[in-house]
N, C-alpha and C positions, 0 to 999 in steps of 0.2 A: 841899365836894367836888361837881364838876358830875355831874348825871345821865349815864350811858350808858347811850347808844341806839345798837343791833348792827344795820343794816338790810341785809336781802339783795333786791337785786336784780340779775335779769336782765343787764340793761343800764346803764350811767351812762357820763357827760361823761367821756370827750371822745366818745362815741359818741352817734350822734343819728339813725340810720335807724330804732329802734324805734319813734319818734315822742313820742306824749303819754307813756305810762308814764314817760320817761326826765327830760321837762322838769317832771311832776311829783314825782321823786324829788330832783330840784334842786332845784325854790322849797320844798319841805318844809325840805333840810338847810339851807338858806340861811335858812331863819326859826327854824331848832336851834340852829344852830352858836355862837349867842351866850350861851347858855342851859344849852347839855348836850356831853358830847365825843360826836361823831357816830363810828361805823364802819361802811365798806360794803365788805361783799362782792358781788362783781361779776361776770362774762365777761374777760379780756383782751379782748377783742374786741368790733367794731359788732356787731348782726342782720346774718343772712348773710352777713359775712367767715369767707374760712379763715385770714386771717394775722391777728397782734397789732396792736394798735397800737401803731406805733411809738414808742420812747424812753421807754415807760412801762415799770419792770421787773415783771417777773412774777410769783406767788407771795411776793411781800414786802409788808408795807404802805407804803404810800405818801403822806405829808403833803399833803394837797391844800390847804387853807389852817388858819388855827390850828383848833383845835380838830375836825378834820373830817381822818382818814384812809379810804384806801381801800386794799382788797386786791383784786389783780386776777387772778385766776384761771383757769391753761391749764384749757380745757372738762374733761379727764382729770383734775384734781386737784378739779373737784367732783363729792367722795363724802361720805357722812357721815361718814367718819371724819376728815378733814380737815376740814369743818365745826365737829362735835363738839370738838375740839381750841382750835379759835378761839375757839367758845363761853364753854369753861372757863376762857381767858387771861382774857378781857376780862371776863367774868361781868357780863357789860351788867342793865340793871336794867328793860329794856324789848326784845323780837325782834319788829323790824317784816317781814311779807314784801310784795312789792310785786308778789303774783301768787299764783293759786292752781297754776295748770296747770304752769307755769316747774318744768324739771329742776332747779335750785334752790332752787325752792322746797317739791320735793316729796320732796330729800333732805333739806330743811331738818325738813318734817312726821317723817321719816323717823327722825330722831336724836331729837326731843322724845318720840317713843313708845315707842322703844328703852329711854331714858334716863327717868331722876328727875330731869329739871332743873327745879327750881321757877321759871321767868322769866315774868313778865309776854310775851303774845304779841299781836300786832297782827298783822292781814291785810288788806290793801284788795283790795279784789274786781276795782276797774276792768274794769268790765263785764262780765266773764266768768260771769257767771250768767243772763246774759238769753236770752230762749226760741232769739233768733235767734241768740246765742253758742255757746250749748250743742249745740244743732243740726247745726253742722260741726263733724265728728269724734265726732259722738252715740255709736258705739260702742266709742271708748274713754274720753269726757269721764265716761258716764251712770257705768258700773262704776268711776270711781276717787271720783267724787264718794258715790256710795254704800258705799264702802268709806271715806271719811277722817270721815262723818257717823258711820257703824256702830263708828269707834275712840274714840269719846268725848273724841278732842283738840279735837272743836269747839266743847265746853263750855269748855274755858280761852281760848278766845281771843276776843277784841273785834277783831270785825268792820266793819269801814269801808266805810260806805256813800257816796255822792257827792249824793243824790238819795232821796224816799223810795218813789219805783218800786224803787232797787237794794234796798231798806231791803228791801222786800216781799217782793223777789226771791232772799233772802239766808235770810229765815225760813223760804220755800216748799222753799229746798231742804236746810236744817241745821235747821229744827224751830223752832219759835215760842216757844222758851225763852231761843235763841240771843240772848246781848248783844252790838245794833248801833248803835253811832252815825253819825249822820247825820253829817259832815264835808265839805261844798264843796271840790274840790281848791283849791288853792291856787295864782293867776294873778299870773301874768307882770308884773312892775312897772313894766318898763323907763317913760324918759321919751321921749316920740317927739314931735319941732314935726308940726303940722297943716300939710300941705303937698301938698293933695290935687290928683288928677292930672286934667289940663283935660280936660273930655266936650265932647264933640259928636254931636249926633244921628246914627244912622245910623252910629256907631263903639262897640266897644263891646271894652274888655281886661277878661278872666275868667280867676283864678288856682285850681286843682283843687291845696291841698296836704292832701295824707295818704297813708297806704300806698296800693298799689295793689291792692286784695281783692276779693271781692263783697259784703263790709260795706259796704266802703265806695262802691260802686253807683256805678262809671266810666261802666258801659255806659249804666245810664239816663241823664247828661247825655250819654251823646254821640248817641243813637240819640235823645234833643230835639231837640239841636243840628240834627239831619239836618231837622229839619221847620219849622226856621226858613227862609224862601226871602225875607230880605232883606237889607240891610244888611251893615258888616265885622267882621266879628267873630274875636276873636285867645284863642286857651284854649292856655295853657301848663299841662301837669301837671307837678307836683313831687310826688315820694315814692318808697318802695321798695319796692321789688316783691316782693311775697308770693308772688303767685302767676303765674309767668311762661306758662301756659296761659292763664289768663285774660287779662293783659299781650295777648297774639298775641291774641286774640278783640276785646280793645277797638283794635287796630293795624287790624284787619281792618274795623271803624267806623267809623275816622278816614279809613281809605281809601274810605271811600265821601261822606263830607262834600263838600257843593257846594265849590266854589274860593272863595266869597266867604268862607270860615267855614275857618280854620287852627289848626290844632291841631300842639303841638310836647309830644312825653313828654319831660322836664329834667334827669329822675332828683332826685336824694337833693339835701337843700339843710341844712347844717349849722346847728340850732338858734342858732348866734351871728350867722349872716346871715337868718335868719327876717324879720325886721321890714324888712329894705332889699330883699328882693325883694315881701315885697305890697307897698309902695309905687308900686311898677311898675304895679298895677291896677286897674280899678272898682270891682268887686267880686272877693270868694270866693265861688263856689262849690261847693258838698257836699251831695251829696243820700246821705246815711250812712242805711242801713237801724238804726241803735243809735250812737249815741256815748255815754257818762258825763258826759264834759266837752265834750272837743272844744276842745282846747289854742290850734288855729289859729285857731279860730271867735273866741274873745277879744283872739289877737295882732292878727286882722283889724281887730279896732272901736279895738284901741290904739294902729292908725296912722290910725283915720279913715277905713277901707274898710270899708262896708255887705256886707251878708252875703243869700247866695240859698242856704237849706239846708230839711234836711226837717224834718220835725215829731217826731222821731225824737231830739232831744238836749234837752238844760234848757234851750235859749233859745228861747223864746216869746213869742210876744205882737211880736211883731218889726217888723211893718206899723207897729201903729198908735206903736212910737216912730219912725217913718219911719228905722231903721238898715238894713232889709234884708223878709226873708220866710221864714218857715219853712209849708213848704208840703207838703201830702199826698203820700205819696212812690205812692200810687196816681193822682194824679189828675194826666195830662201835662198835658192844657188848661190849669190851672191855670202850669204849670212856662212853659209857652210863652209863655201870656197875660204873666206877669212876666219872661222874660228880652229879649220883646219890647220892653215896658214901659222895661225897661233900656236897652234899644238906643235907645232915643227918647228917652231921658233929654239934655237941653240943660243946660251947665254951673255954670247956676245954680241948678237943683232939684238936681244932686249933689252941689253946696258944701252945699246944704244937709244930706241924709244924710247925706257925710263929718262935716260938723261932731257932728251928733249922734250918729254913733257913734262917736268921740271924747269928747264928752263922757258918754257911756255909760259908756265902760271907766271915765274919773276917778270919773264914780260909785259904777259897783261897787267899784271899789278901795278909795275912801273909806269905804266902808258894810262891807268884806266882813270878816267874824269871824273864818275859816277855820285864819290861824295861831295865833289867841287859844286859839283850839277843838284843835290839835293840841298847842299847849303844855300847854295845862288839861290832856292823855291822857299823853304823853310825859313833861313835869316829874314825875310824881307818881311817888315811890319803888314804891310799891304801885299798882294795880287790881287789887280785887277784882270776879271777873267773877261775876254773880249770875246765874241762872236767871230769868226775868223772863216 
């Protein structure tokens, strides 16, 4: 009899404006599905849509391929009592949440306190504990975080960390007894030919994909951008808009950009077409005040497109495998010095980055643990969560 594992999240496929949370809840069931009968509860719906997505039915579960259904849920029908109900059907042997903050997940907290369920529980944090997380929305983040620590549910649950900054970040705020595994999300496999796109000096394509936030720090590339005074240079942004105040603030940037340097906002680009629009460009970049992972950052090197980001996610060290630059998100000279750098890049020092960060990604893919590591957690009928 295979494992069941009950996973709630937010967001899932066919929806893909939520960004990383969504194509890490994919590569997870994709390396389950062989293993364990997967179930996810869900949204009916993308980030910020009010309508469903279409042709998928509502409130029923729904076969997504073998072993792997989902239930999709009008926003009104998640309560804990509908929850609680599911629970009971499926009596899963493992409750992953894939958010702490997530109205889902917080009716999900909601029904394990209420109730005596004895299930194994899993929570990935994806970054929601960091200084600069916590920070927006500090006065309702701090009182609910201090209320779900004060309930003593966060003794049964293994905590998932990406990283051992999150590892740290995870004990600072639920208490240094708390059991966390460190777990690497799990990236993207696809197979993608090396077919890197011609440079020439003095021309330069830049792809900005992720939400549109002040995490994720639009204004500081574009307010560099403004202080580049040469050469042509093309920044297309892809992603969804969090925050349509900020949105009108970085519009208000882009209008001031010289004429040599064009900037196009693209909107939302669906995870199944990810990898055939960076093809289109030199580089990514992302100057993210926090990432965990950074979903894109990976797609990016698995088409052979070098990466210009901050020092602010796990990829490091970036110079000297000549793939890109992760550079101080305080220091412009730095930012300018290297997109300069870029812009003067002639098409055979870029064959050469493209090449190597192509063969980066076959690297890590070949080396990385990550689904060994969540099989080891999930397979196992039991965890016992220890005090530690």
């Amino acid at each position: 009899m295979k494992t069941k594992i009950l996973i709630f999240s937010e967001y899932f496929s066919p929806g893909y404006k939520a960004g990383g949370p969504i194509r890490s809840i994919i590569n997870i069931v994709e390396g389950l599905k062989d293993h364990s009968e997967v179930y996810i509860i869900t949204k009916n719906r993308d980030w910020s849509e009010a309508v469903p997505y279409p042709d998928i039915p509502e409130n029923e579960w729904v076969l997504i391929f073998e072993n792997v259904n989902a239930l999709y849920l009008d926003p009104k029908k998640i309560i804990p009592s509908v929850l609680k109900k599911h629970i009971e059907i499926i009596k899963p042997s493992w409750i992953f949440l894939n958010s702490i903050y997530s109205p889902l997940s917080r009716n999900v907290f909601m029904v394990l306190l209420r109730n005596k369920i004895n299930y194994n529980i899993a929570v990935a944090v994806r970054g929601e504990l960091s200084t600069k997380a916590i920070s927006i929305r500090f006065f309702l983040k701090v009182p609910y975080l201090l209320a779900l620590r004060g309930s003593g549910l966060t003794k049964r649950i293994v905590w998932l960390s990406t990283n051992l900054k999150e590892y740290a970040e995870i004990k600072k705020v639920f208490g240094k007894k708390r059991q966390v595994k460190v777990i690497d999300n799990i990236p993207r496999n696809d197979k993608v030919i090396w077919n890197p796109l011609n440079k020439t000096r003095g021309n330069l394509r830049l792809i900005f994909l992720s939400r549109i936030d002040k995490m994720k720090n639009l204004h500081f590339l574009l307010s560099i951008l403004n202080k580049l005074d040469f050469g042509n240079i093309i920044l297309d942004i892809y992603g969804s808009v969090k925050d349509k105040t900020y949105l009108q603030q970085c519009n208000l940037l882009i209008s001031k950009l010289p004429s040599n340097i064009k900037v196009s906002v693209c909107g939302s680009v669906n995870s199944h077409n990810v990898l055939t629009v960076l093809k289109k460009y030199h580089f990514l970049v992302q100057p993210s005040l926090s990432e965990n992972f950074g979903h894109s950052i990976f797609e990016a090197f698995l088409c052979g497109i070098p990466v210009i980001i901050s020092d602010r996610t796990p990829w490091r060290n970036l110079e000297e495998k000549s793939i890109g630059w992760d550079l101080d998100i305080f220091n412009e000279s730095q930012w300018i010095h290297v997109l300069n750098y870029a812009l003067n890049m002639d098409d055979t020092e870029y064959r050469s980055f493209s090449k190597n960060a192509i063969d980066f990604s076959q690297h890590y893919l070949k080396n990385h643990q990550s689904i060994k590591e969540i099989r080891k957690l999930f397979l196992s009928e039991t965890y016992n969560v220890m005090e530690v």
